[in-house]
C-alpha positions as CSV (number, residue, x, y, z in Angstrom):
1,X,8.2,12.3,0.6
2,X,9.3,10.9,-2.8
3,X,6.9,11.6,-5.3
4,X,6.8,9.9,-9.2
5,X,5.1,12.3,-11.6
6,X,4.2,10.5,-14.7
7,X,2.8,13.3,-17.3
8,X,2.9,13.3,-20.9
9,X,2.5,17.0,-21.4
10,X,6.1,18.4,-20.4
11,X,4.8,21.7,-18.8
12,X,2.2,20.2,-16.8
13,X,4.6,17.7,-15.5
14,X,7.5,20.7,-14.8
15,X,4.7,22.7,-13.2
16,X,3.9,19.5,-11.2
17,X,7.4,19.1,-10.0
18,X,7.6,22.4,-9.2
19,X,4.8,22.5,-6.8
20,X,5.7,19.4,-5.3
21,X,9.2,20.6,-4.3
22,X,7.4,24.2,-2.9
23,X,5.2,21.3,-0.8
24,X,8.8,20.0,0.6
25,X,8.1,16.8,-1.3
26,X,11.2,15.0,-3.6
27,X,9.7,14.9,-7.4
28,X,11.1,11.9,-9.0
29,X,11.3,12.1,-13.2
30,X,8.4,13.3,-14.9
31,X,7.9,10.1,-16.7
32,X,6.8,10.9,-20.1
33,X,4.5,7.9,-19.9
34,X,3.1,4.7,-17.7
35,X,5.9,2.4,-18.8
36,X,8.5,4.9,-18.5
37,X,6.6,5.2,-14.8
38,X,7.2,2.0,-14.3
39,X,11.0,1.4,-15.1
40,X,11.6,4.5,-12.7
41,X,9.8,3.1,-10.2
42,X,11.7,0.0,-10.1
43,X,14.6,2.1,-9.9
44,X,13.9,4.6,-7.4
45,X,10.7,3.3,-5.0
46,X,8.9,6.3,-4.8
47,X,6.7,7.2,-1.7
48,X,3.8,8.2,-3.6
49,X,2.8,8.3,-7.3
50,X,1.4,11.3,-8.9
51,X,-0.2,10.1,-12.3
52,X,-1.6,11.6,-15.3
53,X,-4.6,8.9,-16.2
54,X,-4.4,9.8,-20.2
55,X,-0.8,8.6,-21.2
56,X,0.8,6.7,-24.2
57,X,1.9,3.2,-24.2
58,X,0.5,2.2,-20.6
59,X,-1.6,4.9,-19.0
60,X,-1.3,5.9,-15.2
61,X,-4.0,3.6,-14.1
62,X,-2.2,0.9,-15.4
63,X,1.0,2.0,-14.4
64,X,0.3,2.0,-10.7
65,X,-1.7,-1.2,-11.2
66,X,1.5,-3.2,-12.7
67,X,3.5,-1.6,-9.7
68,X,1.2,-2.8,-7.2
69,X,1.8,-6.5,-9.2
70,X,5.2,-6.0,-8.6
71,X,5.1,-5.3,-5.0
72,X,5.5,-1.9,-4.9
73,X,1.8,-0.3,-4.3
74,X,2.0,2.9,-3.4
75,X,-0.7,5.6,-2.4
76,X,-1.8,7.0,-5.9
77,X,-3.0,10.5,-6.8
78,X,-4.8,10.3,-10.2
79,X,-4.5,13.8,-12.1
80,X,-6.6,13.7,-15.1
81,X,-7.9,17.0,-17.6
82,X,-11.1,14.9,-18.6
83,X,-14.6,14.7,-16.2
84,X,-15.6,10.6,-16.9
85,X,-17.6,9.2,-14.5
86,X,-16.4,5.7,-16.0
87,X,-12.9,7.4,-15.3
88,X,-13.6,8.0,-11.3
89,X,-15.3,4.4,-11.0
90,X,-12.4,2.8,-12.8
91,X,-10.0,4.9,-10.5
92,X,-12.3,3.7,-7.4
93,X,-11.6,0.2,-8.6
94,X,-7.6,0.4,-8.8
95,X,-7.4,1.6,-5.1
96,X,-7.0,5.3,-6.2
97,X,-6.3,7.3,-3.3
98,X,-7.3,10.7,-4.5
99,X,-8.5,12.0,-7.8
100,X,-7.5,16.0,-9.0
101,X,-8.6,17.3,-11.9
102,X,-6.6,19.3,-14.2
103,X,-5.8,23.0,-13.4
104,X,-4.3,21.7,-10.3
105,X,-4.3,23.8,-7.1
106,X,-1.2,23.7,-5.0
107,X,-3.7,23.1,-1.7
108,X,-5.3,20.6,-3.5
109,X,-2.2,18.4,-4.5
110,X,-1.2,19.4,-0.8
111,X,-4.3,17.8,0.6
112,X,-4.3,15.3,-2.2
113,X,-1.3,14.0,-0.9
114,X,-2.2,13.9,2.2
115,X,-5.2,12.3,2.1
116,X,-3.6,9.5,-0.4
117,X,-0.6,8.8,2.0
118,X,-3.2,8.6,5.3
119,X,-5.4,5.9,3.1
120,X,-2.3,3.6,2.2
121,X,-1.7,3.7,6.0
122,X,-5.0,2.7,6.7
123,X,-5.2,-0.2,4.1
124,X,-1.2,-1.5,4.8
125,X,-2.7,-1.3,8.9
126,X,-5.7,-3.4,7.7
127,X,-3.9,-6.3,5.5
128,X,-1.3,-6.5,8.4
129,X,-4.0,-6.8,11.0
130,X,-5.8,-9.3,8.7
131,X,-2.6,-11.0,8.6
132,X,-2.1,-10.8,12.4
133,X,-5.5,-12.8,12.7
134,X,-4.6,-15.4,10.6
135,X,-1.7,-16.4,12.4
136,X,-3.5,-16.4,15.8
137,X,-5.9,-18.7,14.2
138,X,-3.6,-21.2,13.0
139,X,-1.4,-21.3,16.2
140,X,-4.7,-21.9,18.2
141,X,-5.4,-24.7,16.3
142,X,-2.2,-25.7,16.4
143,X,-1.7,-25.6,20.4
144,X,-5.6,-26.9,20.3
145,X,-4.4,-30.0,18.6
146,X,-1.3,-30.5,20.3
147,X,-2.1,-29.9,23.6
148,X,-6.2,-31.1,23.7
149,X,-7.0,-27.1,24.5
150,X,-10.2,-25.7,23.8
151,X,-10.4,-22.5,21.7
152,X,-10.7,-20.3,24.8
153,X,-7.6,-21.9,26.9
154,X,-5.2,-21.8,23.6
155,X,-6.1,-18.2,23.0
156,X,-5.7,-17.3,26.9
157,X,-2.1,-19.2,26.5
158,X,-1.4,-17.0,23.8
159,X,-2.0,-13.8,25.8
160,X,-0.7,-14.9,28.7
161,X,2.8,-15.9,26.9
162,X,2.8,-12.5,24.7
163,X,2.2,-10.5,28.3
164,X,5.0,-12.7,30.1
165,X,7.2,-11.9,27.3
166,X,6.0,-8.2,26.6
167,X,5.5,-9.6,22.8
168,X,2.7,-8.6,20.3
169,X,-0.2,-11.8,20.5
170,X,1.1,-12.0,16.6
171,X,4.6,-12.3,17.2
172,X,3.9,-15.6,19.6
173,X,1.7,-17.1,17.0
174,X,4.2,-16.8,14.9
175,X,7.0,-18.5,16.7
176,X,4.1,-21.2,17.6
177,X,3.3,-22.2,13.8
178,X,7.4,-21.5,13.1
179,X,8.3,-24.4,16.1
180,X,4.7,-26.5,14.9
181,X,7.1,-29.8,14.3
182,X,7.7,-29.7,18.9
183,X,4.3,-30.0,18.8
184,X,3.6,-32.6,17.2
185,X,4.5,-36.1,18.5
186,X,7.0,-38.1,16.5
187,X,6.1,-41.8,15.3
């Protein structure tokens, strides 16, 4: 896994490296900072960031903020030297994935990691399935409209074409809302 460490103290961030590459992981930079974090990303799209909270310029909460902005949220591992509850609720509120606090523990970044990469699964699985939904919904209506079906029939059309074709339900409601103008009578 490609990991961007963003640390401003230079032997914390070596030492973080380090570990990462004895974990089998890819250490990308340190960044020396959360905007220096940010260009590298852009540069490089990282698997995973590993971010020191307490940076110059942009700090790592930021940093992984303004990524996920940009379209490239990643899991985040917060490492931090300071105990602030504030600090874990404001983490908790930027999608943090894990939190470590500063001596880090090689099995703790290990499981760290781990546990950050098996979230972002989880969420990414979520927002597709949420997106999945949607476009159910809207090529019901659509077939509901076109065709006078109730709810129940246009959903059991939408199985039964996604089975006949050995497609995901999702995949025919898209190609129903992509093709919605043969629906529709012309004037």
């Amino acid at each position: 896994m490609k990991v961007l460490v963003a640390e401003d103290d230079p032997v914390i961030a070596l030492g973080l490296a380090e570990r990462l590459r004895s974990l089998g992981h890819e250490p990308i930079g340190p960044a020396p900072d959360g905007a220096a974090a940010i260009e590298l990303a852009l540069a490089t799209s990282p698997d995973l960031y590993l971010f020191d909270v307490e940076m110059p310029h942009v700090d790592g909460l930021d940093a992984a903020a303004q990524l996920a902005d940009k379209g490239l949220r990643r899991p985040v591992v917060i490492v931090t030297g300071i105990e602030d509850e504030g600090l874990i609720e404001r983490s908790v509120a930027n999608g943090v994935s894990a939190y470590l606090t500063k001596p880090i523990d090689t099995r703790e970044l290990q499981a760290a990691i781990a546990l950050a990469a098996a979230r972002h699964a989880e969420l990414v699985h979520a927002e597709q399935a949420l997106e999945d939904r949607k476009v159910v919904e809207r090529a019901k209506g659509l077939l509901m409209s076109a065709l006078g079906l109730s709810e129940q029939d246009a959903f059991r059309r939408l199985q039964q074409t996604a089975r006949e074709r050995n497609l995901r339900l999702a995949d025919v409601a898209a190609r129903i809302v992509e093709q919605q103008s043969l629906l529709t009578p012309k004037n």
